[in-house]
N, C-alpha and C positions, 0 to 999 in steps of 0.2 A: 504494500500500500504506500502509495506516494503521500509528501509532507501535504499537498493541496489537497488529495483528499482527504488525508486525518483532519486537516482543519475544516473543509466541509463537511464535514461528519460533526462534528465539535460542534460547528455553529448548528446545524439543522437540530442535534440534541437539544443545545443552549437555549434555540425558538422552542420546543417543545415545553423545556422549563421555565418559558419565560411565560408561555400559553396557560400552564398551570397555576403559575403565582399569579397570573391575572383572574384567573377564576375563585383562585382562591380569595382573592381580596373583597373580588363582589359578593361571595359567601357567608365571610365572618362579619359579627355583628359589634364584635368586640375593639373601638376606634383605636388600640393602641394596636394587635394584630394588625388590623388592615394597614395602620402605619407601614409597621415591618415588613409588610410583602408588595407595596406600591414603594420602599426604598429599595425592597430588592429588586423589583424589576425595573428601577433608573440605573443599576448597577449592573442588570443583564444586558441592558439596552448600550449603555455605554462598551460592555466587552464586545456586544453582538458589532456594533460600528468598528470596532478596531477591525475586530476578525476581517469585517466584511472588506475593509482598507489591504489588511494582509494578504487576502486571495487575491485583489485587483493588482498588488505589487506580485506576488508570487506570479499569477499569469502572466505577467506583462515576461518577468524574468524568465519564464518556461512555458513559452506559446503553447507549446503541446499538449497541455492539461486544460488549455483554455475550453471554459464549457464542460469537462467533465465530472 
């Protein structure tokens, strides 16, 4: 497995858990909880943007993965 796809793998999981702590915030009724899982996902959102920076440099640097 190539570094581009571990890291696309990484991020598609990262969206998964970012999908989850969003459901979860609308769930709990408890406003210090929902605090905690609307700071975590500014804190998914910000890695999710890196990542997504790292794959656009990565492909650029190794065409050949570009798209997969």
């Amino acid at each position: 497995m190539t570094v581009v796809s571990q890291v696309k793998q990484t991020l598609a999981s990262l969206k998964g858990v970012q999908g989850t702590l969003r459901l979860y915030s609308t769930q709990t009724r408890d406003k210090e909880t929902e605090s905690v899982f609307l700071e975590a996902l500014e804190t998914t959102e910000a890695i999710i943007q890196d990542l997504e920076k790292r794959i656009q440099v990565l492909e650029f640097q190794e065409p050949q993965y570009k798209g997969n």
